[in-house]
N, C-alpha and C positions, 0 to 999 in steps of 0.2 A: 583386649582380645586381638585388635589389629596389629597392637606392637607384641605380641606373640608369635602371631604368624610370620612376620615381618623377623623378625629375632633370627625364629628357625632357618629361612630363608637363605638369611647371611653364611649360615655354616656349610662349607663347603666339602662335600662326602669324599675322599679319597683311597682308592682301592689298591691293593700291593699284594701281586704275583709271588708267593713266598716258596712258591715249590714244595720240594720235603723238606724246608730246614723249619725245623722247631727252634725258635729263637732261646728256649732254652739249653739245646743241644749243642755241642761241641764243633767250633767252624773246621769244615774239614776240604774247604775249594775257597779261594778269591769271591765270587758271587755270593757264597754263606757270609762270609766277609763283612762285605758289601752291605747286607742287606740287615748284619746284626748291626754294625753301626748306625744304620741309619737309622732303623727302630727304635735302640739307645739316643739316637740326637733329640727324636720327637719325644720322648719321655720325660726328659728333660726340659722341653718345651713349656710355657704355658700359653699355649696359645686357643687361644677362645675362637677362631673363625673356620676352623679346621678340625675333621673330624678323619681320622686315620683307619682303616679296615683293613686287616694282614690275615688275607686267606691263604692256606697251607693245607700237605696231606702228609700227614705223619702216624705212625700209632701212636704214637706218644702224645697225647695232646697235650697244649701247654698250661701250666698252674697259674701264668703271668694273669694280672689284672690289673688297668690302666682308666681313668678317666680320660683317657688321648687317644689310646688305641685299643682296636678290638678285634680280637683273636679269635678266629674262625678255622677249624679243623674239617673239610669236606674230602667227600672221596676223592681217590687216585685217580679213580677211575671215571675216564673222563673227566676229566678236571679242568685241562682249561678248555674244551672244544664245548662242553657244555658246562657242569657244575659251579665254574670259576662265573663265566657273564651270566647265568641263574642267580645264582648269591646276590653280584653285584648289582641285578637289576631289582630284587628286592630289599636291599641295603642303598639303593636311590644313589647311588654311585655317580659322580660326574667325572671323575679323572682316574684314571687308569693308568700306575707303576710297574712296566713288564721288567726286572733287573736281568732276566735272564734273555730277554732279546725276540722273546714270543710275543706275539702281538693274537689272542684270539680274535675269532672269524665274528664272532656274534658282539664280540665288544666294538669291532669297529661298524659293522651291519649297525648297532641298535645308535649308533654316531656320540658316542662317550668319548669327550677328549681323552689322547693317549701318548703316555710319552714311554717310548724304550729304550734300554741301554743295547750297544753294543760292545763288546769287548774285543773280539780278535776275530778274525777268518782263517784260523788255523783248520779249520775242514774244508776247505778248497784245497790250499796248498801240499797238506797232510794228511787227506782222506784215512788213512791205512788207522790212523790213532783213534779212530774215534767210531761210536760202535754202530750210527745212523748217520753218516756226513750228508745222505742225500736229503733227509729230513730236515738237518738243522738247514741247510742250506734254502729251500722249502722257506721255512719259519723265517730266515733271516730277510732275502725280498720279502717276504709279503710286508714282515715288519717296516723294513724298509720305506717300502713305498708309500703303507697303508697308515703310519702311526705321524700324530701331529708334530713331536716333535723326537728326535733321538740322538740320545750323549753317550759319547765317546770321551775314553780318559787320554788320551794323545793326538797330536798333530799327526800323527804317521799312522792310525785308526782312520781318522776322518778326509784324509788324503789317498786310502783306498778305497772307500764309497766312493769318492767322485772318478777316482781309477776305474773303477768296475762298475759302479752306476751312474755312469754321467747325466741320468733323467733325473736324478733324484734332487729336491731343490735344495740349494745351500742353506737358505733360509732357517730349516728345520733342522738341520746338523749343528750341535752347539756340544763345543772341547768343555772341559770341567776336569780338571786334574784330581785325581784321589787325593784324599785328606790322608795323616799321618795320627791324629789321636788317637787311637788302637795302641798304638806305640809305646809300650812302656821305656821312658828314658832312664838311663842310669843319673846317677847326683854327679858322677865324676866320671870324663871319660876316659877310658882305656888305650894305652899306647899299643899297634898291632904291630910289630917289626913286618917287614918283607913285603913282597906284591902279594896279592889276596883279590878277589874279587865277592861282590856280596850276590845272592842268588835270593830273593825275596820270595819266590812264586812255588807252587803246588811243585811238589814230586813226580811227575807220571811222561809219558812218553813222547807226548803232544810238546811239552816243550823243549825236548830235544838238548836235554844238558851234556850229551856224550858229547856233542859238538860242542859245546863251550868249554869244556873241560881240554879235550883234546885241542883247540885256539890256545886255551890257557897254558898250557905245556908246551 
């Protein structure tokens, strides 16, 4: 009975911020990306000391079924300010994955390690793109400040934290460069005559390709 309790004990509950992406669904932003990969890594895993929890809000709820992970479809509504840290506090949750850079109020309140990503501060710079800049901006300090630790895929990411928040500890900023297996390679590769540049990222107006194009020319 002892080494039961003791068993369970070891496994260690972790929670993941999935937004609306149905990991069945079609990635359609970098963050979707991001966060179908990484639910593919753990699938793949077998790992016994870890136990994976991917809440989301989608109509769609998902058909996946996983002894690793467990797929949780809650309301939109209010989702992460209350329904996300409800869930996770009755799913005994100790570690908290925010990929979109949200850090909620009750997840850090109830003191559940958290770690979140950041990606870019393009709603500072480019307010006009984005359809709540004062929000994210909001969400991004609080995460900031408030989460145990938070990665960044670039030197030039983590060099504007300490730009714009110099309180914030170094300690807790930790770089990780995006992986490339998504990547389907060719067997043989292609010869591209002329200059070319390549454009990996999302379509939309936040990234500002008129200006690369018009550099490019």
């Amino acid at each position: 009975m002892f080494y039961m309790a003791a068993t369970k004990q070891t496994i260690t509950r972790i929670g993941i911020d999935g937004g609306d992406y149905n990991p069945e669904d079609e990635v359609r932003c970098g963050i979707q990306r991001l966060v179908g990969s990484f639910i593919h890594s753990k699938l793949l895993q077998n790992c016994t000391n870890k136990r994976w929890f991917y809440y989301y809000f989608n109509t769609n709820a998902s058909r996946l079924t996983s002894g690793t992970v467990v797929y949780k479809n809650i309301s939109k509504r209010l989702f992460s300010s209350l329904f996300l840290p409800l869930q996770m506090a009755l799913d005994q949750i100790r570690v908290y994955l925010g990929f979109s850079g949200i850090l909620p109020h009750l997840v850090r309140m109830r003191g559940q390690k958290s770690i979140v990503f950041i990606h870019d501060f393009g709603f500072y710079s480019h307010p006009q793109y984005y359809k709540d800049p004062r929000k994210m901006i909001w969400q991004t300090e609080y995460a900031l400040y408030g989460a145990d630790r938070v990665i960044v895929f670039s030197d030039y990411i983590k060099d504007q934290i300490f730009t714009r928040f110099p309180e914030v500890s170094r300690k807790k900023v930790v770089r990780i460069y995006p992986g490339g297996d998504h990547i389907i390679k060719p067997k043989q590769a292609t010869q591209i005559g002329g200059k070319f540049f390549l454009f990996v990222g999302v379509i939309k107006a936040a990234k500002n390709i008129e200006l690369l194009l018009r550099y490019f020319s």
